[in-house]
C-alpha positions in Angstrom: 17.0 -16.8 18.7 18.2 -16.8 15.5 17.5 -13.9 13.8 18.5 -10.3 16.0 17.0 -7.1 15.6 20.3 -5.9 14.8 20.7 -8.4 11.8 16.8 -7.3 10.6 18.5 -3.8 10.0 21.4 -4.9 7.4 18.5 -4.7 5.1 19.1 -1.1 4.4 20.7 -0.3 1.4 25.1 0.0 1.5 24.1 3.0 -1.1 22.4 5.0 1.7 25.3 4.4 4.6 28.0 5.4 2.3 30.5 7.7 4.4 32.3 9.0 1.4 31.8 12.8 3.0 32.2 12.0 6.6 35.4 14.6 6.8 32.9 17.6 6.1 31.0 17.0 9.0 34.0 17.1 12.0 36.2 19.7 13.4 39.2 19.2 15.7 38.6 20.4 19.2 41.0 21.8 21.7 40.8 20.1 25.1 42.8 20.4 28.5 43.1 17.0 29.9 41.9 16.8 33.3 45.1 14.3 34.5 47.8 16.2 32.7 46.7 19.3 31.9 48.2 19.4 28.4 46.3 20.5 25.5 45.0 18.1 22.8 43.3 18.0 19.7 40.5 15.5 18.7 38.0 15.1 16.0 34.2 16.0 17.2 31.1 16.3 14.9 30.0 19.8 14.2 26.4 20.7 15.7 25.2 20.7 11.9 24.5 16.7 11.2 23.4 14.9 7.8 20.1 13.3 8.2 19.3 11.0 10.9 18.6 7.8 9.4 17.4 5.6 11.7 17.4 4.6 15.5 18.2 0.5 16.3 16.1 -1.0 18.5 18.8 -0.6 21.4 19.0 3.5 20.5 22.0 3.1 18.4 21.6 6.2 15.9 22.3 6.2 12.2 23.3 9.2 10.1 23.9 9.6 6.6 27.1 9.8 5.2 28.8 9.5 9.3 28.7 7.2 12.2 28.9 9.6 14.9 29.4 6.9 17.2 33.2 6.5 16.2 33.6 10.3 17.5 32.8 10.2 21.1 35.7 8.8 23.0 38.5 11.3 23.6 41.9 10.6 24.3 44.6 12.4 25.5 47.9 11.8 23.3 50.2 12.7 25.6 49.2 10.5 28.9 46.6 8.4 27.6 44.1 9.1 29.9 40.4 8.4 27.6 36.8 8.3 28.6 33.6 9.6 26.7 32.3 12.8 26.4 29.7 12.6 28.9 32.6 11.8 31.6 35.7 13.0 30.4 35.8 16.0 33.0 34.5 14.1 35.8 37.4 12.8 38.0 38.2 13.0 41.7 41.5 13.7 42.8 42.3 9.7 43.5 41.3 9.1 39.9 43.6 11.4 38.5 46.0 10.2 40.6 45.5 6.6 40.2 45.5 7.0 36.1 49.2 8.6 36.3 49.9 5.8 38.1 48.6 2.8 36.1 48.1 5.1 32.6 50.3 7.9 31.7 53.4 6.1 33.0 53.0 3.1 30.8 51.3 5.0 27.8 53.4 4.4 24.5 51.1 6.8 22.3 48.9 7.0 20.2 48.4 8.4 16.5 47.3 11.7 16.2 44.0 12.4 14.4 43.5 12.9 10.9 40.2 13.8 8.9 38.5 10.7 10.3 38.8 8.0 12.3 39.0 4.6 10.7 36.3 1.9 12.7 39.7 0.7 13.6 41.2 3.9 15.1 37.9 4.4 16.3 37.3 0.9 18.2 41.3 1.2 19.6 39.8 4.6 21.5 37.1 2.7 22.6 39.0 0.1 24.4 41.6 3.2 25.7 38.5 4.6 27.5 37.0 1.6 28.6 40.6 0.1 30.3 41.0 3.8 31.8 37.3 3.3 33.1 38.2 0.5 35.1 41.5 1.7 36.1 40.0 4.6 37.9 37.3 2.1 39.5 34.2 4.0 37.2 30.9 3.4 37.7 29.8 0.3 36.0 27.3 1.6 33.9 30.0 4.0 32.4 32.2 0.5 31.8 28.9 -0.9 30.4 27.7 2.5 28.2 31.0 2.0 26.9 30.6 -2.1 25.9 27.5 -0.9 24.0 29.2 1.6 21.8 31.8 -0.9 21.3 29.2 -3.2 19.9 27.6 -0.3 17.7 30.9 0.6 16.4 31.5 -3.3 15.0 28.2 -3.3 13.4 28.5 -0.1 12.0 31.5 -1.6 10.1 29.5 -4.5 9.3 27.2 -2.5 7.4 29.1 -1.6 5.2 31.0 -4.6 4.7 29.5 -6.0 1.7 32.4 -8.6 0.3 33.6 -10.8 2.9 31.0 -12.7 4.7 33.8 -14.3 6.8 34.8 -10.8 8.1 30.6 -10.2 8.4 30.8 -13.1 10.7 33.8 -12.3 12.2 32.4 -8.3 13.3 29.2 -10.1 14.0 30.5 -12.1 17.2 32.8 -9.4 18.0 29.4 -7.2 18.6 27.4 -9.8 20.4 30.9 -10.1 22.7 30.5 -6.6 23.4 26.4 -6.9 23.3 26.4 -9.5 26.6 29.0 -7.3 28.3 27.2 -4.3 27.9 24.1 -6.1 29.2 25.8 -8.0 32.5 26.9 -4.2 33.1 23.4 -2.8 33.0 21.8 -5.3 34.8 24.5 -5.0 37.9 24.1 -0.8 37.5 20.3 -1.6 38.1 20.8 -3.0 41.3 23.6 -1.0 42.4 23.3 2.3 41.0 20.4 5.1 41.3 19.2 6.9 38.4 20.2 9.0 36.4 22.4 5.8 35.1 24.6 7.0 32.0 22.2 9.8 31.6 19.3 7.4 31.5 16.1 7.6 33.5 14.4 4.7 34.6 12.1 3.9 31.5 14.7 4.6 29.1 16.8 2.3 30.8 15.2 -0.6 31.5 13.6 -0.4 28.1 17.7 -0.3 26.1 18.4 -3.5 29.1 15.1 -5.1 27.2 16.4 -4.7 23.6 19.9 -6.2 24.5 18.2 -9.4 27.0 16.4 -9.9 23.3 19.5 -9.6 21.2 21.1 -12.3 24.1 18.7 -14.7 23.9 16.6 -13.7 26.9 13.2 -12.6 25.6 11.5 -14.3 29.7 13.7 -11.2 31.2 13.0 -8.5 28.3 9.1 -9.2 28.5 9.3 -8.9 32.1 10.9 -5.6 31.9 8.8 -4.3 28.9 5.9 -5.2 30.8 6.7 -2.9 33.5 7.4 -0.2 31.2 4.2 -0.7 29.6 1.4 -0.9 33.1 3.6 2.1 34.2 1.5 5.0 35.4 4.6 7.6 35.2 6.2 5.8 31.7 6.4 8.4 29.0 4.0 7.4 26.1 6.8 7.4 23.7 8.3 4.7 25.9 5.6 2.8 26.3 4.6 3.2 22.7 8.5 1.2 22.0 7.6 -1.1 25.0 4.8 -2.3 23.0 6.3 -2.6 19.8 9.4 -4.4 20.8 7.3 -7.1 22.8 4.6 -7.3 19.4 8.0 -7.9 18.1 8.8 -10.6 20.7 5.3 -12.2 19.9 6.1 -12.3 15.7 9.5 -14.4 16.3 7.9 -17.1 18.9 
């Protein structure tokens, strides 16, 4: 396939993702962390956002003037110990014990935040909560949930990379990486895992584990799960309403 739906949405203008304000829209937090019960600061968007944007086809959401994405992994600076938001209380006693173990003790630090985090800063917290994710043996579809923001965060900076095609290039692939392990981790929660599965219900699910079969070459598998979606009796009509785009979509690129 040689066009992605991720590529089809550089077409928005670089004017309109500008993030020249970002700063105004963050606070620093306090949180305890749960393995060394220090206190910490780190940067979280305030409940008042700019204007949504857009959504990508695999739910990725775009805001004016911030990529919120880049501000939901937290990491403690003083062991190390990182997961997202959604899971960053949730440990059993074994995990906690097991990240002392194989994270805090080998933890060299980190910097501390400042207005905002470069895609850089951002990305390196990424991989911090993904490595402690599979440390503490995490469910896969936290490791996978993870992958996908990964991905998100490298085509965010594509975006608004508007010079260097070789760096374009270079983000791109980084992305799809990221894209494919997000979606081998999906499909093995599927099977594995009942639902909720990283705050997804079924439909939602298997209609994001559509959207990134199509972005990996694999539109046999993503019409077979849009398909479902779509003859569902219990499917949300919003759901089905994006099942039958995205497989219309599908049909146009044949």
């Amino acid at each position: 396939m040689t066009t992605t739906i991720s590529e089809n949405h550089q077409k928005n203008s670089q004017t309109e993702l500008k993030r020249d304000n970002e700063a105004q829209y963050l606070l620093k937090k306090t949180y305890t962390c749960p393995v060394c019960d220090k206190t910490f600061k780190a940067l979280t968007v305030k409940a008042a956002r700019p204007r949504l944007l857009r959504r990508d086809m695999d739910m990725r959401p775009v805001y004016q003037h911030i990529d919120i994405v880049k501000y939901d992994s937290i990491v403690c600076e003083n062991c190390g110990y990182a997961a997202l938001s959604q899971y960053f209380e949730r440990l059993s006693e074994t995990q906690v014990k097991t990240i002392r173990t194989e994270v805090s003790q080998k933890f060299q630090g980190i910097e501390p935040a400042g207005q905002t985090y470069t895609y850089a800063e951002a990305i390196l917290r990424y991989k911090l909560a993904l490595a402690n994710a599979i440390i503490k043996r995490g469910k896969i579809s936290e490791r996978a949930y993870i992958c996908l923001k990964i991905a998100w965060l490298y085509r965010g900076e594509r975006e608004i990379e508007s010079e260097d095609e070789g760096k374009r290039k270079k983000l791109y692939n980084l992305e799809m990486d990221y894209i494919k392990k997000a979606q081998n981790g999906f499909q093995e929660a599927s099977m594995n895992e009942t639902f909720p599965i990283a705050g997804m219900d079924e439909w939602t699910f298997d209609f994001l584990l559509a959207e990134l079969s199509i972005e990996c070459g694999e539109p046999a598998s993503a019409l077979k799960l849009l398909s479902s979606i779509i003859i569902s009796r219990t499917a949300p009509d919003r759901v089905k309403e994006r099942a039958r785009e995205l497989r219309d979509y599908l049909h146009e690129i044949e």
